[in-house]
C-alpha positions as CSV (number, residue, x, y, z in Angstrom):
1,X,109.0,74.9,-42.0
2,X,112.4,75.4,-41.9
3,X,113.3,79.5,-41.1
4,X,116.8,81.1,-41.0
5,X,118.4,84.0,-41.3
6,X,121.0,83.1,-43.8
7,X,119.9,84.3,-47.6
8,X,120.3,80.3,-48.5
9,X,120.6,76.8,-47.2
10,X,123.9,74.9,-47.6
11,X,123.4,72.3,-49.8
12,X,119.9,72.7,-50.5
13,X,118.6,74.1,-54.0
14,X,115.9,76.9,-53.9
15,X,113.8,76.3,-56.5
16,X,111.3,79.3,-56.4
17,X,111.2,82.9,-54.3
18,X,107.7,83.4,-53.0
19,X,108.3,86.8,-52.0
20,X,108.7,88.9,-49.0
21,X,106.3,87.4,-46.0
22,X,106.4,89.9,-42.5
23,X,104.8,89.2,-39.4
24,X,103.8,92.3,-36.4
25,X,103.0,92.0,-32.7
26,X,102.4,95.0,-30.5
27,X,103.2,95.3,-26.6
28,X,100.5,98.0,-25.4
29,X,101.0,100.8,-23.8
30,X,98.6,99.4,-21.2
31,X,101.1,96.4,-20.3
32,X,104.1,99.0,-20.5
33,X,102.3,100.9,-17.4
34,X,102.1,98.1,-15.7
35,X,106.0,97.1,-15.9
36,X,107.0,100.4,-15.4
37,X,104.8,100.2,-12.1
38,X,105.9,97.0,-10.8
39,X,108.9,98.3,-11.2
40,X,108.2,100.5,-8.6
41,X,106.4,98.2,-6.9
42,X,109.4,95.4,-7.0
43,X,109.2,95.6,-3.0
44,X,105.4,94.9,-2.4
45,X,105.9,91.2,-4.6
46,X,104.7,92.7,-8.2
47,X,106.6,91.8,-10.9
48,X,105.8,91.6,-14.7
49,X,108.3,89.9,-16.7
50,X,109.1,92.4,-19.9
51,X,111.5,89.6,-21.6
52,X,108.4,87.0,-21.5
53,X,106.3,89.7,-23.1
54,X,108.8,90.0,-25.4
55,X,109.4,86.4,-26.3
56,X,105.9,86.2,-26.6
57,X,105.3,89.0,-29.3
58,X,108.3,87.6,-30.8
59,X,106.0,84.0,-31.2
60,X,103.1,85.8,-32.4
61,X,105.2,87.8,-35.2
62,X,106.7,85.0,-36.3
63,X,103.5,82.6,-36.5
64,X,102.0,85.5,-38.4
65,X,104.9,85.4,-41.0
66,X,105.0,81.4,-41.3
67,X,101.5,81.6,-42.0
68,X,101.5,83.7,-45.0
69,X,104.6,81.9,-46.2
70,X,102.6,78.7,-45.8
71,X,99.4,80.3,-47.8
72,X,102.1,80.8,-50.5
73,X,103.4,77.7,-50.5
74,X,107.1,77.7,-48.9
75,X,108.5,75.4,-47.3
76,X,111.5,77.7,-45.8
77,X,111.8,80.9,-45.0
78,X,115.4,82.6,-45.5
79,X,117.0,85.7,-44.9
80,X,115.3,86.7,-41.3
81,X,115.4,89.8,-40.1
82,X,113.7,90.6,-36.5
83,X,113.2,94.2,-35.2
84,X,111.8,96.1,-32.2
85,X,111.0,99.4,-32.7
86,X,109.4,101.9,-29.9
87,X,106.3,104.0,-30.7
88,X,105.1,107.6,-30.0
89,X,105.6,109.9,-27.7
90,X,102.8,110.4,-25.3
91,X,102.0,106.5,-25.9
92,X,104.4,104.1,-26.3
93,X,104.4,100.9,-27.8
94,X,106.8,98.0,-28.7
95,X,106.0,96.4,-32.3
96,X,107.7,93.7,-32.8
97,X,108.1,92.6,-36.9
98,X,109.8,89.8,-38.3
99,X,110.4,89.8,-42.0
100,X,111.7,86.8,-44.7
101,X,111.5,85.3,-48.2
102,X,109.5,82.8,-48.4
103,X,110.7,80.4,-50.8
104,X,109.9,76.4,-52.4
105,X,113.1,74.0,-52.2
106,X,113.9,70.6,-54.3
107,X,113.6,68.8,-50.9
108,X,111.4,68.4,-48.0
109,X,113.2,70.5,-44.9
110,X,113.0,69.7,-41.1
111,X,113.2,72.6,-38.9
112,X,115.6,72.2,-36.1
């Protein structure tokens, strides 16, 4: 499936808008602790990689939103928008969302 984040394809005819298709992912508090303290614990060896946690919330969202653009019938997704947004005061979370329109072309796309 072919996703961007332009609102169409360059030479490519959209023949149908699906709809809006949105995929979440949440980084807990729980693993948010944990980076904040090996943060502090950099010294002793313990390290937890935030920007892989991210990239992988990121995967997750956007597997989420293919899926439901699949179970619609797309075959791209245009338009893309990604976010990540913080969450509460006392407990804080990262959600990650991705949001598209799923839509049918006249042609069969490869994703790159």
């Amino acid at each position: 499936m072919l996703l961007t984040t332009t609102d169409s394809l360059q030479g490519v005819k959209i023949d149908r808008f699906l709809g809006l298709v949105i995929g979440h992912a949440v980084i807990s508090d729980t693993y948010l602790k944990n980076f904040h303290s090996g943060i502090r614990d950099m010294g002793s060896g313990h390290h937890h990689d935030y920007a892989q946690e991210l990239e992988k919330a990121r995967e997750t969202a956007t597997l989420q939103m293919v899926e439901k653009a699949k179970q619609l019938g797309a075959n791209a997704v245009i338009g893309i928008d990604l976010d990540f947004e913080t969450s509460g005061d006392t407990t804080h979370l990262v959600i990650v969302s991705i949001a598209g329109t799923a839509v049918v072309t006249e042609q069969e796309l490869e994703s790159v």
